[in-house]
KELUMMAR-561622 format. One record per residue (C-alpha): residue number from 1; x, y, z. Coordinates in Angstrom, 3 decimals. Layout:
BEGIN
<atom><nr>NUM</nr><px>X</px><py>Y</py><pz>Z</pz></atom>
...
//
This chain:
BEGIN
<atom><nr>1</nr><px>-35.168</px><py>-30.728</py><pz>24.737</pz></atom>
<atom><nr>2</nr><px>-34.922</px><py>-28.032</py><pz>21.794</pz></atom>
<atom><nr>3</nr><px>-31.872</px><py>-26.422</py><pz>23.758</pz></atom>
<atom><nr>4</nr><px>-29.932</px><py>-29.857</py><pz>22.984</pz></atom>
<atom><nr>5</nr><px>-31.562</px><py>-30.421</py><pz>19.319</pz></atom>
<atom><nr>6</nr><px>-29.936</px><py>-27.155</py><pz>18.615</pz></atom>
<atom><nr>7</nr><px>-26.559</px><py>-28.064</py><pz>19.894</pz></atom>
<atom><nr>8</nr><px>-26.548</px><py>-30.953</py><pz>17.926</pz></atom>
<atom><nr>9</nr><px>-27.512</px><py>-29.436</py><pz>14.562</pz></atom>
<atom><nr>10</nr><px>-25.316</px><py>-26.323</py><pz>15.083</pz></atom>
<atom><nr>11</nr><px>-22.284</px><py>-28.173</py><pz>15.868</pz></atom>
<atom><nr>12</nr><px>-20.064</px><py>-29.822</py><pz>13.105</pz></atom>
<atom><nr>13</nr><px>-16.858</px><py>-32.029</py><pz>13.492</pz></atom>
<atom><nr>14</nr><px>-13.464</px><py>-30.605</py><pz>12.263</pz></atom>
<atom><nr>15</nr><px>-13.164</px><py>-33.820</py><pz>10.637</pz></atom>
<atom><nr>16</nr><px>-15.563</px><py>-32.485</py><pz>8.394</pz></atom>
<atom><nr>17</nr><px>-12.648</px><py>-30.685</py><pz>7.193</pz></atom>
<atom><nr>18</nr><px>-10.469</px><py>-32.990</py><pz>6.787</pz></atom>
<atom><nr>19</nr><px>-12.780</px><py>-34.778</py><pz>4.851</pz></atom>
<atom><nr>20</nr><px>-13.003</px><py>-32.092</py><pz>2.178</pz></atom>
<atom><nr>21</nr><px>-16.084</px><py>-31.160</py><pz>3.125</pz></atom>
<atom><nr>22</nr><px>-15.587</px><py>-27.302</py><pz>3.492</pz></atom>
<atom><nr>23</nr><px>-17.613</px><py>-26.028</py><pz>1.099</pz></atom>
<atom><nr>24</nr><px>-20.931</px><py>-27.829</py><pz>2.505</pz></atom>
<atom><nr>25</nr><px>-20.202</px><py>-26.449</py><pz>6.134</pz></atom>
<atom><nr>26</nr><px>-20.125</px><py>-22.822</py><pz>4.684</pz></atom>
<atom><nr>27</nr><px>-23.121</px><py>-23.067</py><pz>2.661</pz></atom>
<atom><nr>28</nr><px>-25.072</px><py>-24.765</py><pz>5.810</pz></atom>
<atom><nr>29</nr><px>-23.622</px><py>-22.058</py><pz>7.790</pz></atom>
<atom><nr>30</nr><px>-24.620</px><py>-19.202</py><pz>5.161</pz></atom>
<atom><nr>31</nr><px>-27.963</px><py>-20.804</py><pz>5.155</pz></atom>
<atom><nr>32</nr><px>-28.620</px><py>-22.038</py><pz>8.590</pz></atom>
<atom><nr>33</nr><px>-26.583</px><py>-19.767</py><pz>10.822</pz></atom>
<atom><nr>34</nr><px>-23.561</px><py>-20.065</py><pz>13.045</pz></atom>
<atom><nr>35</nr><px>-21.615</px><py>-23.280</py><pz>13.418</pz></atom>
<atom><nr>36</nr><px>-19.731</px><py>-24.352</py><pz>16.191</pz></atom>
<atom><nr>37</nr><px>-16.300</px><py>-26.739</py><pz>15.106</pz></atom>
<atom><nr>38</nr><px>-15.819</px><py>-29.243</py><pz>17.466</pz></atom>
<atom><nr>39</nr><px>-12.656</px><py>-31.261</py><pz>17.858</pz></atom>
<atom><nr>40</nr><px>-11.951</px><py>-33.856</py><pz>20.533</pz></atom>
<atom><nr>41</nr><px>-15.071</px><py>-33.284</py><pz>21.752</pz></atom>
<atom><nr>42</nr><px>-14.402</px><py>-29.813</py><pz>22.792</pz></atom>
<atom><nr>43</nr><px>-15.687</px><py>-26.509</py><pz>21.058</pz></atom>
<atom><nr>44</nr><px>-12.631</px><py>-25.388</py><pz>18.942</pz></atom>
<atom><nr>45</nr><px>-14.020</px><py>-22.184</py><pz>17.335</pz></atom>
<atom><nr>46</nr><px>-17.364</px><py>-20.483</py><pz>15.912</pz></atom>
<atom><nr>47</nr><px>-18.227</px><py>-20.208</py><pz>12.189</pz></atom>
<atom><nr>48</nr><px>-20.043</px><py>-17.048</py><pz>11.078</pz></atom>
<atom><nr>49</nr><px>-21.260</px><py>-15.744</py><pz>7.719</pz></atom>
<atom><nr>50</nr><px>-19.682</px><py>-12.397</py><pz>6.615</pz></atom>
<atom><nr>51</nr><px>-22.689</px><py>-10.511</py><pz>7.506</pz></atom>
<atom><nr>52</nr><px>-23.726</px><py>-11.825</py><pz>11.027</pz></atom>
<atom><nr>53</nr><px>-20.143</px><py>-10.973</py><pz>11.870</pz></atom>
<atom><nr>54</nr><px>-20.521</px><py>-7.670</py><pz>10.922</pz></atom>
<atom><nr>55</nr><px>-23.782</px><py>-7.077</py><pz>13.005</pz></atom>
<atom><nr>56</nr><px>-22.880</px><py>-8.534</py><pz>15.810</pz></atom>
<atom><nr>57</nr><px>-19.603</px><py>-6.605</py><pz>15.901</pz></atom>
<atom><nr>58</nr><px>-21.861</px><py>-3.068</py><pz>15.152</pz></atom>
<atom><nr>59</nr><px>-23.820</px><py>-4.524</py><pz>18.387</pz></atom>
<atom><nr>60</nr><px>-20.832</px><py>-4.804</py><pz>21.116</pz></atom>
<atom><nr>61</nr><px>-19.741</px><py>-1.527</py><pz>19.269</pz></atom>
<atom><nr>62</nr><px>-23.382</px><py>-0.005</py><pz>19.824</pz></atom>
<atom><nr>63</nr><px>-23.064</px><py>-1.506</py><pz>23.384</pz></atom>
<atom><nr>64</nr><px>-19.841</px><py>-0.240</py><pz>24.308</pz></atom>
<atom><nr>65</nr><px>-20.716</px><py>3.370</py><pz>23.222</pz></atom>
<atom><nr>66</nr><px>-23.744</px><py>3.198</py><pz>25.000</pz></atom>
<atom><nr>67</nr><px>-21.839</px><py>2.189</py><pz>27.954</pz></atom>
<atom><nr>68</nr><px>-19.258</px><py>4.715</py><pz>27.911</pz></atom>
<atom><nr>69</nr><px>-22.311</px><py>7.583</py><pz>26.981</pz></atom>
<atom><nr>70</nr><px>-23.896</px><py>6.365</py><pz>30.288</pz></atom>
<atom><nr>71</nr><px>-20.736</px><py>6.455</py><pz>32.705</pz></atom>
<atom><nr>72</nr><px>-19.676</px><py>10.221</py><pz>30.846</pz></atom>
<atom><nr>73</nr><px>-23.130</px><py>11.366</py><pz>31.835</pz></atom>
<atom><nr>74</nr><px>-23.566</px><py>9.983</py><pz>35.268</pz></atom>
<atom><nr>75</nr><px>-19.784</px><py>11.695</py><pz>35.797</pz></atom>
<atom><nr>76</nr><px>-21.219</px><py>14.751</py><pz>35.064</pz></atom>
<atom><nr>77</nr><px>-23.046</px><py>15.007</py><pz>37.881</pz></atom>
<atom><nr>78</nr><px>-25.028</px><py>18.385</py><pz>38.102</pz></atom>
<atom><nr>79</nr><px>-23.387</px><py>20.040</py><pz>35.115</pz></atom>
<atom><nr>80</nr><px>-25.510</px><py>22.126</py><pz>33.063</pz></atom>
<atom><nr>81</nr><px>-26.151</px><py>20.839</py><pz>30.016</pz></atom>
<atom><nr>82</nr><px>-26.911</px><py>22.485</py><pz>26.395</pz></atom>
<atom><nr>83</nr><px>-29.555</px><py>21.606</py><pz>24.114</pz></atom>
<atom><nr>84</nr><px>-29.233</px><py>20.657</py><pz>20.758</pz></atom>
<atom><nr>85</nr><px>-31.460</px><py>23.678</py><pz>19.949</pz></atom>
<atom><nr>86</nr><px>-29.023</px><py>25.764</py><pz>21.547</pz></atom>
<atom><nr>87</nr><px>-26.058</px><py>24.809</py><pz>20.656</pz></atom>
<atom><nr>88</nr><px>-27.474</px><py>24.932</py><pz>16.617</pz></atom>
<atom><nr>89</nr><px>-28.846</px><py>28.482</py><pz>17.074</pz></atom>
<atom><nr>90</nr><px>-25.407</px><py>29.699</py><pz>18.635</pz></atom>
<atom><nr>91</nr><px>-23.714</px><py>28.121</py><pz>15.983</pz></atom>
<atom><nr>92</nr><px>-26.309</px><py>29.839</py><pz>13.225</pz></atom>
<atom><nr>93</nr><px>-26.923</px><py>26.218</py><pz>11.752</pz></atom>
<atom><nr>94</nr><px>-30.663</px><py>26.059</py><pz>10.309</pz></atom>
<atom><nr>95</nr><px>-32.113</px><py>22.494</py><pz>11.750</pz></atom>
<atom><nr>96</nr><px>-33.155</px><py>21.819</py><pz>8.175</pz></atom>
<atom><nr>97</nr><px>-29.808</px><py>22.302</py><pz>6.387</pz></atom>
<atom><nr>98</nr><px>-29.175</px><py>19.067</py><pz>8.692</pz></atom>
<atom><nr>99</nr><px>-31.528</px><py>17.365</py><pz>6.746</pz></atom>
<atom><nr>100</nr><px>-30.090</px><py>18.035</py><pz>3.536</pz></atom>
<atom><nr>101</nr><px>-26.377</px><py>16.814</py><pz>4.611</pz></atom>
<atom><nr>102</nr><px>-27.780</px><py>12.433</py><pz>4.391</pz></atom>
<atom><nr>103</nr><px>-23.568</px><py>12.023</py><pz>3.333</pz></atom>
<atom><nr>104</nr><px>-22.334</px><py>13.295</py><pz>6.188</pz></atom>
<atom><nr>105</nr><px>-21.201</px><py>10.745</py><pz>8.422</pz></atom>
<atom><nr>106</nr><px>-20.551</px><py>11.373</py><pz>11.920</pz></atom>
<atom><nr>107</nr><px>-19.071</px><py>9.383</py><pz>14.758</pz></atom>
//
């Protein structure tokens, strides 16, 4: 039953809320994790600390490029494809200048 003791610990009443209460639901949920709001007995939205927002919003992000990287290569069928190597030495770009450029930020 750890499925339901989680449920139960990581769910808190909107009448928490309304009970002034706030500020103990945010520190539980920057402590404990994610908090689900429940009102009339249904799930009514999702608290989230700052941080574990941000991650799992770089993760769908990661996800989705990763998708779209996997459907632009299996388009391409039989193209011919360039190395890195390659394309660096035709552009005269010394592999270890790279190295020195940590600033640089690429998407």
């Amino acid at each position: 039953m750890p499925d339901m003791t989680n449920a139960i610990t990581n769910t808190v009443s909107i009448s928490a809320f309304n009970r002034g209460l706030a500020g103990k639901v945010f520190e539980d949920v920057k402590r404990s994790g994610a908090k689900v709001v429940m009102k009339n007995n249904s799930a009514e939205c999702v608290l989230l600390s700052p941080d574990e927002y941000v991650r799992l919003m770089d993760e769908v992000n990661d996800a989705r490029l990763l998708a779209l990287a996997t459907e632009r290569t299996a388009r391409s069928g039989k193209t011919k494809t360039v190395s890195e190597a390659d394309v660096l030495k035709e552009l005269g770009i010394d592999p270890d200048e790279l190295d020195d450029a940590d600033g640089v930020e690429i998407e």
